[in-house]
PLY file of the C-alpha trace (Angstrom):
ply
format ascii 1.0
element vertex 339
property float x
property float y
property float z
element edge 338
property int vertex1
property int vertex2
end_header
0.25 -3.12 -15.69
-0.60 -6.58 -16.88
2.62 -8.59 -16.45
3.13 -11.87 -18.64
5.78 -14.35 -19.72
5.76 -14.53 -23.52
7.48 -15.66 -26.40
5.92 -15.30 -30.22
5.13 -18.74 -31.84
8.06 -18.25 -34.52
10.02 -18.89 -31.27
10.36 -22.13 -29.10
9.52 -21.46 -25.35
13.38 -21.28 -24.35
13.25 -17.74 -26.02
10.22 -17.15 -23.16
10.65 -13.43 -21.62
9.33 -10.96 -19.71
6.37 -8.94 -21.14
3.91 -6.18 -20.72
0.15 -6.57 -22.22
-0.24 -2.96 -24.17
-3.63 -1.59 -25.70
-5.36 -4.95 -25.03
-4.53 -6.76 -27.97
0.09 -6.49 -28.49
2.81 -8.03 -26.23
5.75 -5.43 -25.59
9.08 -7.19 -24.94
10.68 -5.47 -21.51
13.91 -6.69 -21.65
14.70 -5.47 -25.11
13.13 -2.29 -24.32
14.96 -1.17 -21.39
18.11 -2.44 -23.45
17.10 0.35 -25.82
16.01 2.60 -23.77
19.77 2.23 -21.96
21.76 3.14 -24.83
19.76 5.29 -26.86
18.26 7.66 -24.07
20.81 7.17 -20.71
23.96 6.82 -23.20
24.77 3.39 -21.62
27.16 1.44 -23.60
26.12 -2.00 -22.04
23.17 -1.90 -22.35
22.35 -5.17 -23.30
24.21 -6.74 -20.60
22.15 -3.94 -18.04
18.95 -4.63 -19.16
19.48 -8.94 -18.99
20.92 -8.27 -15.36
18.39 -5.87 -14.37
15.26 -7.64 -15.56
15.68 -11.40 -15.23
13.76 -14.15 -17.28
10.91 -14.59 -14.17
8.34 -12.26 -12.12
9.23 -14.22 -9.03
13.18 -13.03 -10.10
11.98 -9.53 -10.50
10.03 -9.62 -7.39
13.02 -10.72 -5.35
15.58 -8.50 -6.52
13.31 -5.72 -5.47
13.18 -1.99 -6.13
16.02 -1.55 -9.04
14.01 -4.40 -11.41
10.48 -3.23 -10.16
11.78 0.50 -11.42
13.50 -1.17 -14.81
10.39 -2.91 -15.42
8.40 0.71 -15.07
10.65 2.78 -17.16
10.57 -0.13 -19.85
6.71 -0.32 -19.72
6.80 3.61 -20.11
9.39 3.24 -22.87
7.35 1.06 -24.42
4.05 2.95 -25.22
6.12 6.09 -26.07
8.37 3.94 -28.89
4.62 2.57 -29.89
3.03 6.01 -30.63
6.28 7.14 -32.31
6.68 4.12 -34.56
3.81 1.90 -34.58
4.02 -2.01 -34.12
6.81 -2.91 -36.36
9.30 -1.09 -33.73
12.44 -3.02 -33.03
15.03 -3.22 -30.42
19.09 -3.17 -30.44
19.36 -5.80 -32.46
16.20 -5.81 -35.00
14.12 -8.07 -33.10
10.25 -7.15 -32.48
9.44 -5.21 -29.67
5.61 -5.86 -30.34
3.85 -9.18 -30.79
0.24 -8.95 -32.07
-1.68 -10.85 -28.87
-3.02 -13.69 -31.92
0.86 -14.46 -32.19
1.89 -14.61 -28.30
2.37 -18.09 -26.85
1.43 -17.32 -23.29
3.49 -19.13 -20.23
1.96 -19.04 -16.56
3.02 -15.25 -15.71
4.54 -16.00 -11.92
6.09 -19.37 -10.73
7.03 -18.19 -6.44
8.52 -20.46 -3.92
5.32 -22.44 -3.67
0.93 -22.13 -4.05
-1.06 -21.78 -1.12
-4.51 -22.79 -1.72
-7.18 -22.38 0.66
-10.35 -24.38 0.78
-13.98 -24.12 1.95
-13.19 -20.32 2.03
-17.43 -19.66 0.82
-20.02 -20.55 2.50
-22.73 -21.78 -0.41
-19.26 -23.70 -1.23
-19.33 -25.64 2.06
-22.85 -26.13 2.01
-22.75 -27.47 -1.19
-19.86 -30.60 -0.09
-22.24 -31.22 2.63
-18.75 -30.27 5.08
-18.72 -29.44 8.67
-16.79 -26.65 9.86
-15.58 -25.17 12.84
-14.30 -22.29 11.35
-11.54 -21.51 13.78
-8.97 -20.79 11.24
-8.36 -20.75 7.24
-8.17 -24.52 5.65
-5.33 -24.32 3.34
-2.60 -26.56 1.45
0.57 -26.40 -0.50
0.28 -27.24 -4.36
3.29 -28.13 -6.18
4.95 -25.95 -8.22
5.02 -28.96 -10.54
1.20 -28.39 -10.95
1.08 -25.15 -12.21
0.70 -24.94 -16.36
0.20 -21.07 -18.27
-3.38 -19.97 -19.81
-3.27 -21.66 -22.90
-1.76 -24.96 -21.91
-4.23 -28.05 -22.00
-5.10 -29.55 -18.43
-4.72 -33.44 -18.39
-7.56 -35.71 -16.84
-5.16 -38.58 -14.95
-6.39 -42.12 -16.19
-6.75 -42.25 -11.97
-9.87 -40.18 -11.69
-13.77 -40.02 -13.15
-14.23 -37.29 -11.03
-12.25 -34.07 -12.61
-13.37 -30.73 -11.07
-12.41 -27.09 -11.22
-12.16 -24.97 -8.82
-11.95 -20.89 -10.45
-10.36 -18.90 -7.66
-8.87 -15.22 -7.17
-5.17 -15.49 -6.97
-3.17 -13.16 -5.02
0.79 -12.57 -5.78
3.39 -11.64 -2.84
5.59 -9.38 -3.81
8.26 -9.09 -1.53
9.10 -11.51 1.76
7.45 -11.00 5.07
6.84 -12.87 7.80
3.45 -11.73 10.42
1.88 -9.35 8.47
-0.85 -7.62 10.46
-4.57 -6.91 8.74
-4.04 -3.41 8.56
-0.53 -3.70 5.94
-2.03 -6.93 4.27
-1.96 -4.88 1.22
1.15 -3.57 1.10
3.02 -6.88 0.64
0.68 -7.84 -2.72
2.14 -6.90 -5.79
-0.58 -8.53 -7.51
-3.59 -11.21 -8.67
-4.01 -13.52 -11.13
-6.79 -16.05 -11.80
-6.23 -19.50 -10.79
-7.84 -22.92 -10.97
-7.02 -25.67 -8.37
-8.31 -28.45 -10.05
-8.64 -31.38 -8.12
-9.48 -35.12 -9.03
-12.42 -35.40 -6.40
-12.47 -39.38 -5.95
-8.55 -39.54 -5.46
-9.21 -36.39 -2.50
-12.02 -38.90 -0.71
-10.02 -42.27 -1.01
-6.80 -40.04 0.88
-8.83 -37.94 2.98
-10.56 -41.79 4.48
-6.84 -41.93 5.46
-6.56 -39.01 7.03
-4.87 -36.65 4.42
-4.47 -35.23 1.08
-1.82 -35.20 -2.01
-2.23 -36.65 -5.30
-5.95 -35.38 -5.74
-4.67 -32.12 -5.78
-1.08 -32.46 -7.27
-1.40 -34.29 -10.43
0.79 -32.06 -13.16
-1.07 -29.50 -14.65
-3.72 -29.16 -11.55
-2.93 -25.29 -11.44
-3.79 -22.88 -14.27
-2.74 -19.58 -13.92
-2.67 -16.56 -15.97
-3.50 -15.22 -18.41
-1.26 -12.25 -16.64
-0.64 -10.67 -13.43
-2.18 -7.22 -13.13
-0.63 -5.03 -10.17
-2.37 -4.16 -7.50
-2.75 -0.65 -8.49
-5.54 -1.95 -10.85
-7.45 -3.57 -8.81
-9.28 -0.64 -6.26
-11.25 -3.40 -4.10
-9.98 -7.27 -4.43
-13.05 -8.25 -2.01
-15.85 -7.40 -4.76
-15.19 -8.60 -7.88
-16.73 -11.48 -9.70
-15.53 -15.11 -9.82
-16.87 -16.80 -12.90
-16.08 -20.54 -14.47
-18.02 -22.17 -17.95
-17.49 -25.24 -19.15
-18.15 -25.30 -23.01
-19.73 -21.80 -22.81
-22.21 -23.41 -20.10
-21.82 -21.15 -16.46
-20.96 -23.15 -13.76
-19.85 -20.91 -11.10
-21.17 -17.39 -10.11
-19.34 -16.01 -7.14
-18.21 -12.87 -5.57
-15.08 -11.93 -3.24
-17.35 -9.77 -1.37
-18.47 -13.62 -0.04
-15.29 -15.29 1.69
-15.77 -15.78 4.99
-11.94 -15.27 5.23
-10.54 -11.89 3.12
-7.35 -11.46 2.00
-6.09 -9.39 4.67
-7.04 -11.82 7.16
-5.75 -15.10 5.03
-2.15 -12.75 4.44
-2.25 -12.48 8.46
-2.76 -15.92 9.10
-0.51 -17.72 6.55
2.47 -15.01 6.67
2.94 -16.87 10.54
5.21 -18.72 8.05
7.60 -16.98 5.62
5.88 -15.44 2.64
8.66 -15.19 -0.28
8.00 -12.86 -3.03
6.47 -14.33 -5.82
4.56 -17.19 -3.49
0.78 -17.36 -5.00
-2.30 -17.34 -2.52
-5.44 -19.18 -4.06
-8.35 -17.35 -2.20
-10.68 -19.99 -2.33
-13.46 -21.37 -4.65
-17.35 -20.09 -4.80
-20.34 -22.69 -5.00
-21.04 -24.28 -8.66
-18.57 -27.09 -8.36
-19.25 -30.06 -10.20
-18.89 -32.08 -6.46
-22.24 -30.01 -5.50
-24.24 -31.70 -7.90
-23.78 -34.79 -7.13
-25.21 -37.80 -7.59
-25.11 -36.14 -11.29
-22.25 -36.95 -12.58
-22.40 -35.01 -16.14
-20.90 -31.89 -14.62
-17.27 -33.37 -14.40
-14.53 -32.54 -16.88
-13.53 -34.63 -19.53
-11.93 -34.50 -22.56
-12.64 -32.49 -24.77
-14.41 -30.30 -22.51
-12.97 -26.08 -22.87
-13.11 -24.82 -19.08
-12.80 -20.90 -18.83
-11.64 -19.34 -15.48
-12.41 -16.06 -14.91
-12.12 -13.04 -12.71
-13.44 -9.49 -12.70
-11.52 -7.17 -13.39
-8.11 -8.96 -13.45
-8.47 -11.52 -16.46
-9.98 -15.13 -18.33
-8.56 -18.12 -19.70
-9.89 -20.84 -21.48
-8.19 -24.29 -21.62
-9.29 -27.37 -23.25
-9.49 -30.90 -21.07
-7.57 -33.61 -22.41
-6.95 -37.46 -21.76
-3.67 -38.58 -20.16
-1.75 -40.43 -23.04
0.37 -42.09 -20.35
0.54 -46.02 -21.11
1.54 -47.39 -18.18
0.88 -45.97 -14.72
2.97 -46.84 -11.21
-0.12 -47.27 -9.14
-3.45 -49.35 -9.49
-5.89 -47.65 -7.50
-8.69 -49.48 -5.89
-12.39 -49.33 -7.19
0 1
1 2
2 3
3 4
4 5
5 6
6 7
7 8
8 9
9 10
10 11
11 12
12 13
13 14
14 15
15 16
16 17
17 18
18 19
19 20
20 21
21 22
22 23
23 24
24 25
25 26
26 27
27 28
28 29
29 30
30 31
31 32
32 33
33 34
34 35
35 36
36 37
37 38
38 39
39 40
40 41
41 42
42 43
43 44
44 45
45 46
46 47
47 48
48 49
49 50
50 51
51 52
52 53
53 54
54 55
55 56
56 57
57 58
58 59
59 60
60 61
61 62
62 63
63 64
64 65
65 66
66 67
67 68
68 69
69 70
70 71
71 72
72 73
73 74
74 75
75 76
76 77
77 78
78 79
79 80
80 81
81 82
82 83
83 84
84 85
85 86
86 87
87 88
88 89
89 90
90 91
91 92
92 93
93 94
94 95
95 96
96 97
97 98
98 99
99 100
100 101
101 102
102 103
103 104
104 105
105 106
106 107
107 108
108 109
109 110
110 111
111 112
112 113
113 114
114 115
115 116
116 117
117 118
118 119
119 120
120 121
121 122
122 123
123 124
124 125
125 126
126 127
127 128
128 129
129 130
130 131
131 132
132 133
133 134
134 135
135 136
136 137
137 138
138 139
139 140
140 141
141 142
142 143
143 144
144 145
145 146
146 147
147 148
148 149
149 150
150 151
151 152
152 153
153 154
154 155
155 156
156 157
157 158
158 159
159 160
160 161
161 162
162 163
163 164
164 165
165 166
166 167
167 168
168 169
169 170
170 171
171 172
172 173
173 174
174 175
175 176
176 177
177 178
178 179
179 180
180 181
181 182
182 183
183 184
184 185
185 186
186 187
187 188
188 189
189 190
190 191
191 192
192 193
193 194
194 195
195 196
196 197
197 198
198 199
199 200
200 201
201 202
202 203
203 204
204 205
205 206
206 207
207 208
208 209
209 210
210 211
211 212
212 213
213 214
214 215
215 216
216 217
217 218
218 219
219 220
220 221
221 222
222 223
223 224
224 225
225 226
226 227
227 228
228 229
229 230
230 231
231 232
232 233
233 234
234 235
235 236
236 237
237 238
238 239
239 240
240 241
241 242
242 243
243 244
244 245
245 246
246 247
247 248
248 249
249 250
250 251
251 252
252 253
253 254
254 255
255 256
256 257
257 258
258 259
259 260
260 261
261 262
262 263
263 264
264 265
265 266
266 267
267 268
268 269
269 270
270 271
271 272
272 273
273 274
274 275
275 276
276 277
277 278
278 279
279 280
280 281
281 282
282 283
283 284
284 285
285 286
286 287
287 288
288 289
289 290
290 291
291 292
292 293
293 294
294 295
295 296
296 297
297 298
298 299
299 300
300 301
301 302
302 303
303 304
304 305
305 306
306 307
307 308
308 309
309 310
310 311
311 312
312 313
313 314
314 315
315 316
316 317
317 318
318 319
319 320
320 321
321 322
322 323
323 324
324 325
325 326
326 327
327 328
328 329
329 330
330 331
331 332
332 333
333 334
334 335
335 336
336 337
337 338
C-alpha cells in the first residue's frame, strides 16, 4: 500500500485526508470509503461518524490508535479497488463526493508528520571520505530535525538569505509504526510500518560556523529543510530495505548514486541503537546520505542549490519527488550573520 495525505486542487488543504495511491496514476479517498463501505455492506447506520473516528486526518493518528484503524484502513483500501472495477473512476461516496482523484489533480501533503525526525549522518563511507571527516565509528551520529522542517513532495524548498551553501542530502526514510523502547536487531523489523524518501537539506556554511562552536541547529532546521513523500509504502513492499538504490538530480543532472547495501550502520542496528530512547509511532528515521553531495566537490562551488534549481529525491523501489529551489522572500531577517 502506498499511503498519502491528499486533497484534489478544487479543494484548499484544510479538506487534506487520508489516501491510498491505486493503479499508479488515481488517489482513493479512505475515509469516505470505509464510510461507505459501513453502511452499505456492514448495515451501519453511523457510518459517517465510524469511519471519521476510526480513520483520523494523520498516518501518525492511525499509527497510534493501532490495530482497529490499521484494519479500517485495509478493508477501505480493499473496498476501494473492488468499487473501482465495479464503477470506474467517477465512483462516489455517501454524500456524492469523489472517491477517485486522477494523480494530475492530487495536491500531495508530506504523507507522515511523527513525534519528531531522526536523522543520522556520515552513515556511508564514500560519504565521509568525501567531507574529509574523521570518525571513530563507535556509535551512529544522529540529530533531531524539527517537525517544523518537514514540507510534502510537491512543496518548493526555500534557500534562507543566510546561506550560499544549500545542499541535499537524498536519504531512505524509515517510518515507526507503533511505540517501543530497546528494540533488539533481530525484531528491528517488526516495529517499521514503513519508508519514505527523505531529504535533509542542510545550509552547509551555517553547519561549519555552529559546529566551530561546538554544535549544530539552524543549518539543519531552517523551515522546509525536510522533504518527504511522495507516499509511505508499507513494509510489506519493500522485501530487502538494505539494497535498494538512493538516487538525487539536480535539473535532470545525477548527483548522487548510492545503495543501502552500503551503510556502515543498517536499519536494524540504527532501530537498536536509537529505540534506547522512546520510539513513538509515526517518528521518521533518516538512514543517512550516500557520496555525491555538493560539500564533496568543493572548492567548486556550482554544485549548490539555488533558485530555480528542480532537485529530485529518489529511492528504489519506494518512490521520487521533484521540488523546485526557491529564494527566501523574507525582507527583514532577526540575525546578521558574520562573513
Amino acid at each position: 500500500m502506498k499511503f498519502v495525505r491528499f486533497n484534489n486542487f478544487s479543494e484548499t488543504s484544510t479538506f487534506a485526508r487520508p489516501g491510498v495511491v491505486l493503479d499508479g496514476n488515481l488517489t482513493g479517498d479512505l475515509r469516505a470509503a470505509y464510510a461507505r463501505l459501513r453502511v452499505e455492506e456492514q448495515n451501519d447506520p453511523k457510518g459517517r461518524q465510524t469511519a471519521a473516528y476510526v480513520i483520523p486526518g494523520h498516518l501518525r493518528e492511525i499509527l497510534a490508535a493501532g490495530e482497529p484503524s490499521l484494519t479500517a484502513v485495509d478493508q477501505a483500501h480493499k473496498y476501494l479497488k473492488k468499487i473501482l472495477k465495479k464503477e470506474g473512476r467517477k465512483a462516489k461516496g455517501l454524500d456524492g463526493e469523489v472517491l477517485f482523484t486522477p494523480w494530475k489533480e492530487t495536491r500531495l501533503h508530506a504523507p507522515i508528520r511523527g513525534n519528531k525526525v531522526i536523522a543520522v549522518g556520515r552513515n556511508y563511507a564514500e560519504h565521509i571520505a568525501e567531507g574529509s571527516l574523521k570518525m571513530s565509528m563507535k556509535v551512529p551520529s544522529a540529530w533531531i530535525k524539527a517537525n517544523s522542517t518537514v514540507i510534502g513532495p510537491q512543496r518548493a524548498i526555500t534557500k534562507p538569505k543566510a546561506t550560499k551553501k544549500l545542499d541535499y542530502e537524498c536519504e531512505l526514510a524509515i517510518v515507526i509504526g507503533e511505540d517501543c523502547k530497546n528494540v533488539p536487531e533481530k525484531n528491528a523489523y517488526d516495529v517499521i510500518f514503513g519508508y519514505t524518501v527523505g531529504n535533509d537539506i542542510s545550509a552547509r556554511d551555517i553547519v561549519q560556523m555552529e559546529r566551530a562552536e561546538g554544535n549544530q541547529l539552524l543549518g539543519k532546521m531552517f523551515d522546509t529543510f525536510c522533504p518527504i513523500g511522495p507516499w509511505v509504502i508499507t513494509k510489506d513492499e519493500i522485501k530487502n530495505p538494505m539494497n535498494l538504490k538512493v538516487i538525487s538530480k539536480v535539473n535532470g543532472k545525477l548527483r548522487q548514486n548510492g545503495n543501502t547495501k552500503n551503510m556502515i550502520w543498517n536499519v536494524p542496528q540504527l532501530i537498536a541503537f536509537l529505540s534506547q530512547m522512546t520510539l513513538h509511532a509515526g517518528d521518521v528515521i533518516l538512514t543517512g546520505t550516500p557520496s555525491g553531495v555538493a560539500k564533496g566537490k568543493e572548492p567548486d562551488q556550482s554544485w549548490y542549490l539555488k533558485p530555480g534549481d528542480k532537485l529530485t529525491s529518489e529511492v528504489e523501489k519506494v518512490g521520487s519527488m521533484t521540488q523546485e529551489i526557491v529564494a527566501d522572500k523574507t525582507k527583514k531577517t532577526s540575525w546578521t550573520w558574520p562573513k
